[in-house]
C-alpha positions in Angstrom: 90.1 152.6 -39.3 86.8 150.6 -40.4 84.3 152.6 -38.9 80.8 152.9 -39.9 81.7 151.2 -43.1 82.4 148.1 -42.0 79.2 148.2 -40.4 77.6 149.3 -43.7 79.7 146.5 -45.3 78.5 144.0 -43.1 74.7 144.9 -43.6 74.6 145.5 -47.5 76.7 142.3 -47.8 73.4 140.2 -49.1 74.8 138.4 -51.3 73.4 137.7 -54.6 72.9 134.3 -56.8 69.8 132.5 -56.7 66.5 133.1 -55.5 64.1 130.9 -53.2 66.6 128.2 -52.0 66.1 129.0 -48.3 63.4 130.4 -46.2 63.7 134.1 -45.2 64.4 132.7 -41.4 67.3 130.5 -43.0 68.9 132.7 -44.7 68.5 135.5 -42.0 70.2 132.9 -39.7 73.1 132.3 -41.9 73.6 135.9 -42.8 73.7 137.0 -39.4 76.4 134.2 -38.4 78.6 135.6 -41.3 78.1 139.2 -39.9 78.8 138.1 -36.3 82.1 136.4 -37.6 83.4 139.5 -39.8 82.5 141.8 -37.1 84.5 140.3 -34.6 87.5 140.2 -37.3 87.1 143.8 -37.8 86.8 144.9 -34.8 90.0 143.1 -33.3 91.8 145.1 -36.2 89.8 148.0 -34.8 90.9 147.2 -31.3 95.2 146.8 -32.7 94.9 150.1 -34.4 93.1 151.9 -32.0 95.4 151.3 -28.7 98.3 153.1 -28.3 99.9 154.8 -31.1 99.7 152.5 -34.7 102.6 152.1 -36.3 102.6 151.7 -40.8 103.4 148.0 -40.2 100.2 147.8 -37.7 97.9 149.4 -40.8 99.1 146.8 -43.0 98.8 143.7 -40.9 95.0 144.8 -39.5 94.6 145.6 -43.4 95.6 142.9 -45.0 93.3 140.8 -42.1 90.6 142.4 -42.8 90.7 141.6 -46.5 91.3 137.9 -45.6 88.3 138.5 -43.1 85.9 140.1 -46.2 87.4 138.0 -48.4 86.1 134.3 -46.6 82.8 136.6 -45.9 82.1 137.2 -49.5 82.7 133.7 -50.2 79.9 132.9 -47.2 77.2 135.0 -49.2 78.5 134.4 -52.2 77.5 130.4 -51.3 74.2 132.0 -49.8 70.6 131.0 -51.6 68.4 133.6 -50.7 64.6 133.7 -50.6 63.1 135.2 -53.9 61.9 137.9 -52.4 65.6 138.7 -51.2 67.3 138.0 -54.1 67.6 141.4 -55.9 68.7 142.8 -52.5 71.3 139.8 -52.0 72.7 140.5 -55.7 73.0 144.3 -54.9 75.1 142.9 -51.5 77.5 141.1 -52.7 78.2 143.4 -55.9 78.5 146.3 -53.3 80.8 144.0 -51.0 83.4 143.0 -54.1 83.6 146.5 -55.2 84.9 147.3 -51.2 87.2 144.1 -51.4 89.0 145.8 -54.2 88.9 149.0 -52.7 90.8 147.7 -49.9 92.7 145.5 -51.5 94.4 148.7 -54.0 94.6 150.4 -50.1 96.6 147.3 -48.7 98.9 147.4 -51.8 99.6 151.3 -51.3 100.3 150.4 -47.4 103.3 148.2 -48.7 104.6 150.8 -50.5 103.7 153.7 -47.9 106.5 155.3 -46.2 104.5 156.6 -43.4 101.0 155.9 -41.9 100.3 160.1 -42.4 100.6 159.3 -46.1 98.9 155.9 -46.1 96.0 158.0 -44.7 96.7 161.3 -47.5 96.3 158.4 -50.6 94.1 158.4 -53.4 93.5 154.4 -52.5 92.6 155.7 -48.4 90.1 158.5 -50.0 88.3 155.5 -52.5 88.6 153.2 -49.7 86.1 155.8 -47.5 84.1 156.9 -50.2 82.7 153.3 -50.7 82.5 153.1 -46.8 79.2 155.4 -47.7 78.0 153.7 -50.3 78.2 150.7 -48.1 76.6 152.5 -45.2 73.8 152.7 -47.5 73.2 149.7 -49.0 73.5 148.5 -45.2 70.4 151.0 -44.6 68.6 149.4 -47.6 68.7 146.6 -46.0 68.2 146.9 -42.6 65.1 148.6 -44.1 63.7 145.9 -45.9 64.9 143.1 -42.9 62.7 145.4 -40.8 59.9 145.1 -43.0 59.3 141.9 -42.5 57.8 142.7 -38.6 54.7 143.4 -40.2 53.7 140.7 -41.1 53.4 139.4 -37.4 49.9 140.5 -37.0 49.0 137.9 -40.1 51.2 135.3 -37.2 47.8 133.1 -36.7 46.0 133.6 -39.8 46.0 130.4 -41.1 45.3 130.4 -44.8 48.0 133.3 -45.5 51.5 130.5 -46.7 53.8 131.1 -43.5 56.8 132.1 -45.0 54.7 135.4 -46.1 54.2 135.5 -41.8 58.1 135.1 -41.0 59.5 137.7 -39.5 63.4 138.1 -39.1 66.2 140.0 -37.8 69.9 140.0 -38.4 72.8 141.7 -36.4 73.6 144.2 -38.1 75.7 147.5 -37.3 75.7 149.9 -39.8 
């Protein structure tokens, strides 16, 4: 049910508050565990409604987790400081990641009232549920691209007067 969304979700998820509390390596390292954990939360709803034939009551339960599961991730990036240089990024993150919390959280309240999974999936709160699946595949892509940036700066790696958190170079897991 997640599918690249989630991964999206995961990715754009930067949250956004300060600016310059942590180095770029720091934060990258604490965003990735939050993205590890969420993943693994998704995909064992993933995993429920994907064997065997899901039932209505399956959709809500793996529903309602993941909301619980986004829900203790926003909080994670919401306590996030990110580097300056990550901040504007981080703010468009966890904007993007509240707006899909709601999204699924208006999808979880149409599940209870639901009387089949066929018109779960026919709602108006299944179709806005997807459609900010893309725009969180894309701020996941935004991302990734400017996490990716950072690789360039290895070749500045033994130059000694350049500052070296303008020579860190990080990844984080993502999946989108």
């Amino acid at each position: 049910m997640r599918s690249s969304l989630v991964a999206g979700v995961l990715a754009m998820m930067l949250v956004g508050c300060g600016g310059g509390g942590v180095s770029l390596t720091e934060y990258a390292d604490r965003l990735d565990v939050l993205a590890v954990a969420l993943g693994e939360q998704l995909d064992a709803g993933d995993a429920r409604m994907f064997s065997g034939t899901p039932t209505l009551e399956d959709a809500q339960e793996v529903l309602t987790s993941a909301v619980a599961a986004r829900t203790d991730f926003q909080e994670g990036l919401t306590a996030l400081d990110p580097p300056e240089e990550f901040a504007d990024v981080h703010t468009d993150f966890v904007e993007g990641h509240s707006r899909i919390i709601a999204a699924q959280e208006a999808f979880v309240a149409r599940a209870a009232t639901a009387a089949t999974l066929e018109e779960l999936d026919q709602s108006a709160e299944a179709e806005a549920y997807r459609a900010i699946g893309t725009e969180a595949a894309s701020l996941c892509q935004e991302f990734r691209v400017r996490i990716d940036a950072t690789a360039d700066r290895e070749v500045f790696a033994d130059t000694p007067w350049i500052p070296g958190d303008m020579k860190e170079v990080v990844e984080v897991t993502f999946r989108c």
